[in-house]
C-alpha positions in Angstrom: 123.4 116.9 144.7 123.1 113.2 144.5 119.6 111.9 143.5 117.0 110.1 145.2 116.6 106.7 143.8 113.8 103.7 144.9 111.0 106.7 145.2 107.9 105.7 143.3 107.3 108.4 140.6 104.4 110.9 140.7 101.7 110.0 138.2 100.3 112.9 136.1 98.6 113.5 133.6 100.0 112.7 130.0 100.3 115.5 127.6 98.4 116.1 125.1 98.3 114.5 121.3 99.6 115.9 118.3 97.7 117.2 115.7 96.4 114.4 113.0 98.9 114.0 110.5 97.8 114.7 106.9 96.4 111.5 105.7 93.1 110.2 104.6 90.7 111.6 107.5 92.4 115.1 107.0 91.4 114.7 103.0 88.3 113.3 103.4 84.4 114.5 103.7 83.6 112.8 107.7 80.5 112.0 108.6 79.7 110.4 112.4 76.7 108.4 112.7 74.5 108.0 115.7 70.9 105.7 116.6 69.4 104.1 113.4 71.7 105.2 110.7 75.0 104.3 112.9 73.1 100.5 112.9 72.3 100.3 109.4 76.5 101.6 108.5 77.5 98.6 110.8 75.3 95.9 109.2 75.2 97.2 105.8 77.5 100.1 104.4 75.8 102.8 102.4 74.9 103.6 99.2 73.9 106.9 97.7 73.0 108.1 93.4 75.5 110.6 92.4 74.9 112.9 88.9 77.8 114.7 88.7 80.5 112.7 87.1 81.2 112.8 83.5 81.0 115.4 80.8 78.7 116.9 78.5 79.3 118.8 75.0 78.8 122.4 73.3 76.9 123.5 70.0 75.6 126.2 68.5 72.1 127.2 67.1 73.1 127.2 63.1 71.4 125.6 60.0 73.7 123.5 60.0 72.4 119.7 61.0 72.2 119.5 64.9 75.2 117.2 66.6 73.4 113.9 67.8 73.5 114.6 71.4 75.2 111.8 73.7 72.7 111.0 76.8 74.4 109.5 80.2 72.6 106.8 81.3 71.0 106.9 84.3 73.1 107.7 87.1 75.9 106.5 89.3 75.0 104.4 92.3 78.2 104.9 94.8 78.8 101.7 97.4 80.7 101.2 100.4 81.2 98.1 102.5 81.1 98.4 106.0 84.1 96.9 108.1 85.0 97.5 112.0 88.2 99.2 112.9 89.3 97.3 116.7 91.5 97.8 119.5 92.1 95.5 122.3 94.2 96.1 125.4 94.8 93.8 128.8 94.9 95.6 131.6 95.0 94.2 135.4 92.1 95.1 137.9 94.5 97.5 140.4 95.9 100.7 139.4 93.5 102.6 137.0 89.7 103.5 137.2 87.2 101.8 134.7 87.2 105.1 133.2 90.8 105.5 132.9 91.3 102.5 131.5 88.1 103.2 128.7 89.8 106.1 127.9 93.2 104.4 127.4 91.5 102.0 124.6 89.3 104.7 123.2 93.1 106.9 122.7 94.7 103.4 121.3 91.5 103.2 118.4 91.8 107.2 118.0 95.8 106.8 117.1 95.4 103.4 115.2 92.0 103.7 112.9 93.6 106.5 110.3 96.1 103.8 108.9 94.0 100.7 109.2 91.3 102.6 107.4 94.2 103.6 104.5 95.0 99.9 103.9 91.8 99.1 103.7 90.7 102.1 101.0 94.1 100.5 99.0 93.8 97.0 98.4 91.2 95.9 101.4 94.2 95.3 103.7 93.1 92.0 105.6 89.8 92.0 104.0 90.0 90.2 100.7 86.4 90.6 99.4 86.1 94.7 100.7 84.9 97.0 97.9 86.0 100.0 97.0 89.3 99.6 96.7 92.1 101.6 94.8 94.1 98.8 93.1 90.4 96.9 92.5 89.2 100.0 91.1 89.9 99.4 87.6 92.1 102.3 87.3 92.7 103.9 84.4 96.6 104.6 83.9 98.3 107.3 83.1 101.1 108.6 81.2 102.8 111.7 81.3 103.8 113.8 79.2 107.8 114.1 80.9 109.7 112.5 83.6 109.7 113.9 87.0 107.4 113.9 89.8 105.2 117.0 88.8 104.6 116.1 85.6 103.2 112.8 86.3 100.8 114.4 89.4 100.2 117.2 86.5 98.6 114.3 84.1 97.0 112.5 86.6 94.4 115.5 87.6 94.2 116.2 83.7 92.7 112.8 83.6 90.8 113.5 86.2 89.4 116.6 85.8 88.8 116.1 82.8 86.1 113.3 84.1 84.7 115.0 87.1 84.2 119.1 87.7 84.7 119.0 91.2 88.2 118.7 93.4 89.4 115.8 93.9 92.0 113.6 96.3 95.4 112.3 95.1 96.1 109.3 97.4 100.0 107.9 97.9 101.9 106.0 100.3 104.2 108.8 102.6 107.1 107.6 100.7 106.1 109.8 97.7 105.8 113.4 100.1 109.3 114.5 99.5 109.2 114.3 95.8 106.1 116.3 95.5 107.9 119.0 98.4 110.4 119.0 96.5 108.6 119.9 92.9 106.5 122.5 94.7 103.4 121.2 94.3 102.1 121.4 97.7 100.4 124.4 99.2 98.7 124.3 103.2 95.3 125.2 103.0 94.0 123.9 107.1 94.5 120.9 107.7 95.2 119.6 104.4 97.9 119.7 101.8 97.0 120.4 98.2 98.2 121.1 94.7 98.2 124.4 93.0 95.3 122.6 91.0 93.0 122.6 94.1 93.4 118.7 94.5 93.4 117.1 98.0 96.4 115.0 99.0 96.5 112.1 101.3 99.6 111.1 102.2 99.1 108.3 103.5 101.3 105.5 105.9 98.5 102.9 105.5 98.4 103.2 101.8 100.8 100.7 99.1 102.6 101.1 97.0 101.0 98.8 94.3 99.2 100.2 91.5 95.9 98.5 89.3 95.6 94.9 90.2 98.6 95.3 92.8 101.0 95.8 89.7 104.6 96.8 91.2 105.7 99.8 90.5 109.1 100.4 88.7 112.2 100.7 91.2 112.5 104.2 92.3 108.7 105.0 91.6 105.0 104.6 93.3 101.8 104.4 92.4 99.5 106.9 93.1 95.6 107.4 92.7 93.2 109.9 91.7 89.7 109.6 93.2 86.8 112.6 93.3 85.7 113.4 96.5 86.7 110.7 99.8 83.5 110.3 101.5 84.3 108.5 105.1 81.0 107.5 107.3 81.9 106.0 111.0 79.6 105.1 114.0 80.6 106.5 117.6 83.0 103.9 119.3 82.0 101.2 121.0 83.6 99.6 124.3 82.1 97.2 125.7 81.2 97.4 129.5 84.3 97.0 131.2 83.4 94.8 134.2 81.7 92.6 131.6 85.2 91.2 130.0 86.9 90.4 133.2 89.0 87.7 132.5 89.1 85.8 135.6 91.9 83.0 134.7 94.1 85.4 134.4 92.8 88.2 136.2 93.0 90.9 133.6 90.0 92.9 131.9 90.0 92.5 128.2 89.2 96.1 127.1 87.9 96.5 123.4 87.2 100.2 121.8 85.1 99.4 118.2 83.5 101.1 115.7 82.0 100.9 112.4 83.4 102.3 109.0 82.7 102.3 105.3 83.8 104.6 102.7 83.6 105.4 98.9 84.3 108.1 96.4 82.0 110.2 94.6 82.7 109.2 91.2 83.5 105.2 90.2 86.4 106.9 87.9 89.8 106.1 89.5 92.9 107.4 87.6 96.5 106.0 88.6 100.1 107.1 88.0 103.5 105.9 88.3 105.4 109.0 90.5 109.1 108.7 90.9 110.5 109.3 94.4 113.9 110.2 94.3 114.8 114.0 94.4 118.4 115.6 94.0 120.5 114.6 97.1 121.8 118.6 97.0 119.9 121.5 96.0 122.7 124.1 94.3 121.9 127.5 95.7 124.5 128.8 94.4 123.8 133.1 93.9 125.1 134.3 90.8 127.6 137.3 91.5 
C-alpha cells in the first residue's frame, strides 16, 4: 500500500535515557546540596580535615632500645574550587509549554555535566587557575615492574595503597577500556567497574590523555591516575524563569539550566601511570585436541 506523505507526524513522548555510562559520577561519593550549604558550594567550594592518609609503623615490647617513632603532622586539609557546569538552548515562543521547554534544558545539563566535570577534574578544562586537578596534582609516577596493561594498573594501586588504606579510583580517558577488558582486570560490581583489587574505575570521555604537568604520553600508551576516594558536591539546577529571558529581537527564549560543582579527593596523594592501549588484533582460541 502506498504511503501517506505531507501528514504532520504525531508528537509523543520520547523514550526514555539510558543508563549513565561508567565515568566519574558512577565512581564517585555524590553529594546534592540544598539552602545555605548549596550557597556557600557556589561562592566558595568546600574544604574538609581528613586523617586517614598515610602510614604508620610496627614494634615490639623488647629491651631492646625503642624505634624513634615517626609523628604525621597535623592533618590533611582537602580543597575544592567551585565552578558552574551550563547549558543554554534557544527555543521560539510556539510549540512547547514553559515546562516542556525547562525540562528540555534541565535533560541537555543532565546528558552534558558528566564530561565537562571529567575535563575539569584532569587538567581544569577551560578553567586555567581550577584546583584540584590530575595533571596539577604533582603526581607521583610510576613504573612497572613488566610491559602490558595489567602490570602497569597492578603498580599503580601498589603505590597507592601503599599510601592510603581505603579503595580508591583509577581515572583514564575511554580509550584505555579495551586494554584493561582485555587483561581481565575489570569486574561489575552496580554501577561501577572495578579491579580485582577493589579499586574504582572511571572511564572517562572527558578525561586526557596527558599525564603530570600535561606530559604526552608515549605513542600507543595513556596516562592514567590513582586518586583515594572522588568526593563530588553539586547544588540542585538552576533555570532561570523562563518568561524572564525572552529575547524579543529575535523572538526566541534564551533557556539556561545551571548548577554548581566542586570536587576533591580524599587524600592529596595522586599516583600516575603510563598504560599501553593496544591489545592483540586476534585472540587464538584455538582447543587443543
Amino acid at each position: 500500500m502506498a504511503a501517506i506523505t505531507g501528514l504532520v507526524k504525531p508528537l509523543v513522548d520520547a523514550p526514555p535515557v539510558a543508563p549513565i555510562r561508567y565515568g566519574i559520577f558512577a565512581a564517585s561519593r555524590i553529594t546534592e546540596l540544598q539552602g545555605e550549604e548549596a550557597a556557600r558550594l557556589w561562592g566558595a567550594g568546600y574544604s574538609y580535615l581528613t586523617d586517614h592518609c598515610g602510614g604508620g609503623f610496627a614494634y615490639d615490647d623488647t629491651c631492646a632500645a625503642q624505634p624513634e617513632k615517626d609523628f604525621v603532622e597535623g592533618s590533611d586539609l582537602i580543597e575544592g574550587d567551585p565552578f558552574r557546569v551550563a547549558v543554554k538552548k534557544h527555543c521560539g515562543p510556539v510549540g512547547r509549554t514553559q515546562d516542556e521547554l525547562r525540562a528540555g534544558a534541565l535533560q541537555q545539563l543532565f546528558s552534558a555535566e558528566q564530561s565537562i566535570v571529567e575535563s575539569v577534574m584532569w587538567d581544569g578544562g577551560a578553567l586555567a587557575a581550577h584546583t584540584p586537578t590530575l595533571t596539577g596534582s604533582a603526581a607521583t609516577v610510576v613504573t612497572p615492574l613488566a610491559a602490558g596493561a595489567g602490570a602497569a594498573i597492578a603498580a599503580l594501586e601498589q603505590a597507592g595503597y601503599d599510601m592510603y588504606g581505603y579503595q580508591g579510583v583509577i581515572h583514564l580517558n575511554t580509550a584505555g577500556y579495551a586494554a584493561l577488558a582485555y587483561a581481565n582486570l575489570l569486574n561489575k560490581d552496580g554501577i561501577v567497574w572495578r579491579t580485582q583489587a577493589g579499586s574504582a574505575v572511571s572511564f572517562g570521555s572527558g578525561y586526557g590523555i596527558t599525564g603530570p604537568d600535561d606530559v604526552a604520553p608515549a605513542a600507543g600508551s595513556i596516562w592514567a591516575f590513582m586518586t583515594s576516594q572522588t568526593d563530588i558536591r553539586r547544588t540542585t539546577p538552576f533555570v532561570p524563569p523562563i518568561p524572564e529571558t525572552f529575547d524579543r529581537i529575535n523572538n526566541q527564549y534564551v533557556i539556561e539550566a545551571i548548577r554548581a560543582y566542586a570536587f576533591t579527593w580524599d587524600c592529596p596523594e595522586v599516583f600516575a601511570v603510563e598504560i599501553p592501549i593496544a591489545a592483540p588484533a586476534i585472540v587464538d582460541i584455538t582447543v587443543a585436541p
